[in-house]
N, C-alpha and C positions, 0 to 999 in steps of 0.2 A: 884912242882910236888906232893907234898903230900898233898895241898892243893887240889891240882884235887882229888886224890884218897879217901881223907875223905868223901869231897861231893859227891863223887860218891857212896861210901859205905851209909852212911848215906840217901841218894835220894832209895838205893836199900833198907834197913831194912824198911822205910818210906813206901815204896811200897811195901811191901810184909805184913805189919803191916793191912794196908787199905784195900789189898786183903783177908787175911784173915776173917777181919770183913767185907768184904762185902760193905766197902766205896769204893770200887774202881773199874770200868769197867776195865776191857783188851781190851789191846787195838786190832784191827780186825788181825786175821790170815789169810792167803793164802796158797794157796797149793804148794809144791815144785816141781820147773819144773825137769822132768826127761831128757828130750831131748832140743835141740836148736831149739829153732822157729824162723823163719826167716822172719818180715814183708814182706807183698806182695802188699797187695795195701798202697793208700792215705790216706783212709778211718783209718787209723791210728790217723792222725793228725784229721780232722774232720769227722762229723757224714755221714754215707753212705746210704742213702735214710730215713736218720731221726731216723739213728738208732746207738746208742754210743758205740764205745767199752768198755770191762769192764776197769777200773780202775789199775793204776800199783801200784806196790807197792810203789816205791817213792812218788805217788800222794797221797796215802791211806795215807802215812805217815806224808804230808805237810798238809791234810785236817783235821785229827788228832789231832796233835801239833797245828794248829792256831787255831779249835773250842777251845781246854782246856785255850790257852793264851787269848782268848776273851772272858772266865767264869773268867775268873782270874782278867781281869781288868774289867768286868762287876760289879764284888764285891767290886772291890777294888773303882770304880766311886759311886758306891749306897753307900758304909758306907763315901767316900769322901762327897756323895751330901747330908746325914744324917746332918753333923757337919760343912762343911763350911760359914763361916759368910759372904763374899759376897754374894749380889745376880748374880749378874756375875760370878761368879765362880760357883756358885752354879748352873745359867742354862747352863754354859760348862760342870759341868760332866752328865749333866743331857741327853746333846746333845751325848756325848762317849759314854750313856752307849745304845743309842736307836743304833746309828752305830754297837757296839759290835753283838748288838742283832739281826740285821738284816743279817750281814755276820755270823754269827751262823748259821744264821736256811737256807742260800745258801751252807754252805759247807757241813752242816747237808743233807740236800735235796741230794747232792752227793751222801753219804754215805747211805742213804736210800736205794736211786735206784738201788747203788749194794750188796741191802741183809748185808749190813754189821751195826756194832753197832758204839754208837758215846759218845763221853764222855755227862755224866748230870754236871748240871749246880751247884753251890755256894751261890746260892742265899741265901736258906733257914742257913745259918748258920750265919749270918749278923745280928747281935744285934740292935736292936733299940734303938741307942743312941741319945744323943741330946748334949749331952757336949764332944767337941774336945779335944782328946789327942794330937791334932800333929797342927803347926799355917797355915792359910791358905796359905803359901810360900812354905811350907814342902808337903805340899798334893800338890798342883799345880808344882812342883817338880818331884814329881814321875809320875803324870798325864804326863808330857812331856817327862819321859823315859819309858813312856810304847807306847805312839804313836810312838818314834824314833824305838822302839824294832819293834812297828807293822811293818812299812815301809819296816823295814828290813828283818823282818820274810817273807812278802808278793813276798820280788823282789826275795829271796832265793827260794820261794816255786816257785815261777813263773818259771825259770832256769830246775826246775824238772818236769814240769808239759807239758805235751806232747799235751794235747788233748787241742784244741782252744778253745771250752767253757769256761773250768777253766781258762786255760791264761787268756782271758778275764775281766773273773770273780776279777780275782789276779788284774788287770793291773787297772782296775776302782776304786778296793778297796784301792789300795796304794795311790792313787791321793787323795780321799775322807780323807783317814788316814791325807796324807800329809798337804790338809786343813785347818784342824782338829787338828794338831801342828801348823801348821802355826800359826792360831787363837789362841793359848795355849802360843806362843810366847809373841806375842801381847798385853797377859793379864798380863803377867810378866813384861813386857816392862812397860805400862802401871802405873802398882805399885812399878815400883821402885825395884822388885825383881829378875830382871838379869843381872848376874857379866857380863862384856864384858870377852869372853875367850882367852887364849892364842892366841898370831896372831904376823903375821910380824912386823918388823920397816915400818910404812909408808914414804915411798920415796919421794913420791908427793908433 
């Protein structure tokens, strides 16, 4: 428990440090509802002669949260594909980071259409290195726990997510994610680089 609460102080000085200086977007506000509104039609779930409702809050919030976690691993594949010594390694982050970038700028496009702001990107702070601090096992490591996180971030947001566009949007991008480790498996497999994990006594 007090491991929760340190990082959670620490995440709030962290962000209030960033706002101050001006590194940091807030994230979109809404207005407080006064009264209960009671869905009436369908047009809830999808668009009603081609025209969307606004965005809920839950949705603002998964669109949010997964543009900043796809700047996150966007930086984190670009200084990965700086220093890795394979070249198959090298062209898988190269292949995450165009993925990140393309579900960026769909859940961005959201956020657009409803007048609201979107987190900026990481890029510019990425040093132009060329000599590895970490072995190419340890990067292709983290590379397969930021897809496992996507997947899981995607089918969370999807649960919250009302309106059939984005489901969609969610539902295509997890598949693509899925891939995308899959392939990340493969490459570890590959070299030698994946423990078998805990698992049953085989019976068979």
């Amino acid at each position: 428990m007090s491991c929760i609460s340190s990082t959670m102080e620490l995440f709030n000085e962290t962000t209030n440090l960033l706002l101050t200086r001006g590194l940091e977007i807030r994230s979109p506000y809404i207005p407080y509802l006064e009264e209960v509104d009671i869905v009436e039609t369908r047009g809830f779930l999808a668009d009603e002669l081609g025209k969307q409702r606004p965005l809920m809050a839950a949705e603002i919030t998964h669109l949010w949260s997964n543009i900043q976690t796809n700047y996150l691993a966007s930086a984190l594949l670009t200084g990965f594909g700086q220093v890795v010594h394979c070249a198959d390694l090298k062209g898988y982050m190269k292949r995450g980071k165009n993925i990140t970038k393309k579900h960026i700028e769909v859940f961005t496009s959201y956020l657009q259409d409803n007048a609201l702001p979107s987190p900026h990107n990481w890029d510019d702070l990425i040093l132009p290195i060329k000599e590895s601090p970490f072995s190419d096992k340890l990067m292709m490591y983290h590379t397969s726990l930021i897809s496992a996180a996507g997947v899981g971030n995607y089918k969370t947001a999807l649960s919250a997510s009302l309106r059939r566009d984005i489901a969609a949007d969610y539902t295509r991008f997890f598949g693509e994610i899925g891939l995308f480790a899959e392939d990340g498996l493969n490459l570890l497999i590959n070299n030698a680089w994946f423990e078998r994990p805990p698992h049953t006594i085989d019976s068979h």
